[in-house]
N, C-alpha and C positions, 0 to 999 in steps of 0.2 A: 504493500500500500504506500509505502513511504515511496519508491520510484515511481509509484503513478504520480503520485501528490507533486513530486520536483518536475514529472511533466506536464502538469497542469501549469505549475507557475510558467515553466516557458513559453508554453501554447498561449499565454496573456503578455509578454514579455517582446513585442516587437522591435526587434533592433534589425534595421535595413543593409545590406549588403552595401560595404562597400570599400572602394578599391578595385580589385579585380571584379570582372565582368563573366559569366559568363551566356554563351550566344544559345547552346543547346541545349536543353535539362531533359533530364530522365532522372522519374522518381522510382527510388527501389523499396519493394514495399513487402512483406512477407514475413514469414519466420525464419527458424536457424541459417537455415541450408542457404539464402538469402543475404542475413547477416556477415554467413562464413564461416568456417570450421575446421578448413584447410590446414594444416598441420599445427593443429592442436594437440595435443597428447597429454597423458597421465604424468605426471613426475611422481616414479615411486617414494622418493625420499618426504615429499612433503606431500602424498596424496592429493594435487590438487589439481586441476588441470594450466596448462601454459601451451602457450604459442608459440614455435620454434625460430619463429625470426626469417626462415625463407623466405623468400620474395624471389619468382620466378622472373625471366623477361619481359613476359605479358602480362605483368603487373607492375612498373617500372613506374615509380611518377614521372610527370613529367607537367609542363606551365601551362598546356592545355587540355588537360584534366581538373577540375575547381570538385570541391566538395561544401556541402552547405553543414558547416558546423552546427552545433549544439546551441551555438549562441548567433546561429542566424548570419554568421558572414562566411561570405567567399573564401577559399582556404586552396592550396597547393594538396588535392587529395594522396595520403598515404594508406598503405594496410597499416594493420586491420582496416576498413573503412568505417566498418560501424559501432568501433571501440568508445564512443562517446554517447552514442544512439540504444545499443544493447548492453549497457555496459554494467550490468549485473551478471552474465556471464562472458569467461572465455572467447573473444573472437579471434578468429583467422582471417583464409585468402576465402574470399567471395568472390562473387562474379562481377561485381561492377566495376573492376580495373580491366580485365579482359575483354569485357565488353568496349569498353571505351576504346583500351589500346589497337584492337581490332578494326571499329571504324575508324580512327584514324588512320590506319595503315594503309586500309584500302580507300578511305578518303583527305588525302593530307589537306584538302584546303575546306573541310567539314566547319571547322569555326570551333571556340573555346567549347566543353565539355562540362557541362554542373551536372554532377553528380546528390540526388535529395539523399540519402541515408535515412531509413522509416522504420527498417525490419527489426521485429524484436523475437526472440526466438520463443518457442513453447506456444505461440498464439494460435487461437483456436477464431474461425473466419466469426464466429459469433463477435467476438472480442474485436473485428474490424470493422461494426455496424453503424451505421451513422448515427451520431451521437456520443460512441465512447470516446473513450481517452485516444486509444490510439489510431480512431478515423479525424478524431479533430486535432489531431498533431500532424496527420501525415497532409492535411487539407493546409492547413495554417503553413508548414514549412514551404507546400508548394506555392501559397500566395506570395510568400516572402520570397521565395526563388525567381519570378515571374517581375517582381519589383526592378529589379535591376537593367531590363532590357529584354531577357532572351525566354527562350518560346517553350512549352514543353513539347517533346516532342515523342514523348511514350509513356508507361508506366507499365515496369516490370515489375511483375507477380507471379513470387515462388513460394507456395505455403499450400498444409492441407494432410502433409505429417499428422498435425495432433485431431486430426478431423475424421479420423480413419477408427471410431467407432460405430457401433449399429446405429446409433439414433442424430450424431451430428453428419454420418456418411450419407444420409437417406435426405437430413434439410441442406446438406452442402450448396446444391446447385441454385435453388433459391436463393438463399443466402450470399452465393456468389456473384449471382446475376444483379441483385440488389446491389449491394456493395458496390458494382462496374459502374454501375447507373448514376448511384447518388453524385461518389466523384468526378462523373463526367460530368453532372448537374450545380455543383459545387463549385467546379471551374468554370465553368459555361464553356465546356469545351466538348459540347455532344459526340464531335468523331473521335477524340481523345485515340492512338492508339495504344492497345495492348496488348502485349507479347505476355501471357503466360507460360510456365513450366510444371509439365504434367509430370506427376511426383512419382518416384519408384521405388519409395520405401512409406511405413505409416508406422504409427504408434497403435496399433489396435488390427482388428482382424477381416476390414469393410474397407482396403487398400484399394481394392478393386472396381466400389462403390465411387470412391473419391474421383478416382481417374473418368470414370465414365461421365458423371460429373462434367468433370473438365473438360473434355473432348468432346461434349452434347451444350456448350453457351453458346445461345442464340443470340448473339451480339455480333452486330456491326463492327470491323475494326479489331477485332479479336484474333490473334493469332497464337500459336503455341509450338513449345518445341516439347522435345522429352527427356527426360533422366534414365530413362529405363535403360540399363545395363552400365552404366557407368560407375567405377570404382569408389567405396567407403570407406570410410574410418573402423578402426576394430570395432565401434559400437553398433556398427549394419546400422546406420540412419545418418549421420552425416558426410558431405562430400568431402572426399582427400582434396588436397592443393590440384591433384591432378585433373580433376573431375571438375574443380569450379573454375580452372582454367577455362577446359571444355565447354560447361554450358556458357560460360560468358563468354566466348568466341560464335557457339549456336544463338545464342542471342543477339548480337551487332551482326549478324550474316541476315537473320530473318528481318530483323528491321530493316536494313540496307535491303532487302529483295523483296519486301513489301510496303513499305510507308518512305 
């Protein structure tokens, strides 16, 4: 309760971008696997978990990549990316460095990159409904994003792990569908696009349910890649370094070959 409560103050705390600009935003919005988990590990010595410090090529900072801090300015994004955002647990490599680094690669004169950081891990899609804590924090960051000049131009969404029981796998897609709606009603950006990630692990035994879920939204603008067969962490549910490389390369290819 006490981390909701410090993100409610924020969510009232408007302080505007600035300095750095950036031109593109893409809000990253979901739980763990989202946040990032990428070489995280146990330390036997103090039982805790920690983040080993790699940083692959495709996660490199770099002056046009921006991330929107905690406190609402423009920033030189690093890994973790959502160590200020999730930061009651553990983060690693996610995908929104690969993502970016990707379109740039294949478009060098794409324009500055703002990256939103939204994802909090363990969230259940109920927990992203308009009204809570964390639908009017990821609304509020993106208005503060949008202040500075540049445009949103997607909203990636990877969550539905902790959804993958009998009774929230059955109201997921409702649920999901609402949720796409509001924040496109929210921004007044009715075609809003969004690239979802159809999940290949769950915390429960309606895995099956969720995906089908995903792969059945009747929304406009709606695209999706997939997890399915991509390497884990020993806990079988979050991605290695290597695997959020990957889907954040599958990410910036579908945006680049559809919006």
């Amino acid at each position: 309760m006490f981390f909701r409560f410090i993100f409610c103050v924020f969510i009232h705390c408007h302080v505007k971008p600035q300095g750095l600009k950036a031109n593109n935003i893409f809000l990253l919005a979901g739980q763990s696997n989202m946040a990032g988990c990428g070489g995280v590990y146990n330390d036997t010595k103090t039982n805790l978990l920690k983040w080993d410090g790699q940083v692959p090529p495709q996660c490199i900072p770099t002056s046009k990549i921006l991330t929107l801090s905690l406190t609402k300015t423009w920033e030189i994004a690093y890994e973790p990316l959502h160590k200020e955002i999730d930061n009651l647990k553990t983060c690693g490599m996610g995908p929104g460095m690969p993502l970016s680094n990707q379109i740039l690669a294949k478009l060098p004169d794409f324009g500055v990159i703002g990256l939103v950081p939204c994802a909090v891990g363990g969230t259940k899609i109920e927990e992203w409904q308009k009204g809570t804590i964390l639908y009017n924090q990821l609304v509020d960051r993106a208005r503060t994003a949008m202040q500075s000049g540049g445009n949103i131009r997607a909203l990636i969404w990877y969550q539905g792990e902790s959804d993958c029981g009998e009774q929230d796998s059955m109201l997921y897609k409702g649920r999901l569908e609402k949720f796409f709606n509001d924040v496109r009603l929210d921004l007044n950006s009715p075609d809003l696009p969004i690239i979802l990630v159809l999940i290949s692990v769950g915390e429960g035994n309606f895995l099956r349910n969720v995906r089908d879920a995903q792969v059945n939204i009747n929304l406009k603008n709606v695209v999706r890649i997939d997890a399915m067969g991509l390497t884990l962490l020993p806990d079988h549910l979050h991605l290695d370094t290597k695997s959020a490389v990957s889907i954040g390369q599958k990410l910036a290819n579908s945006f680049l070959n559809n919006f």
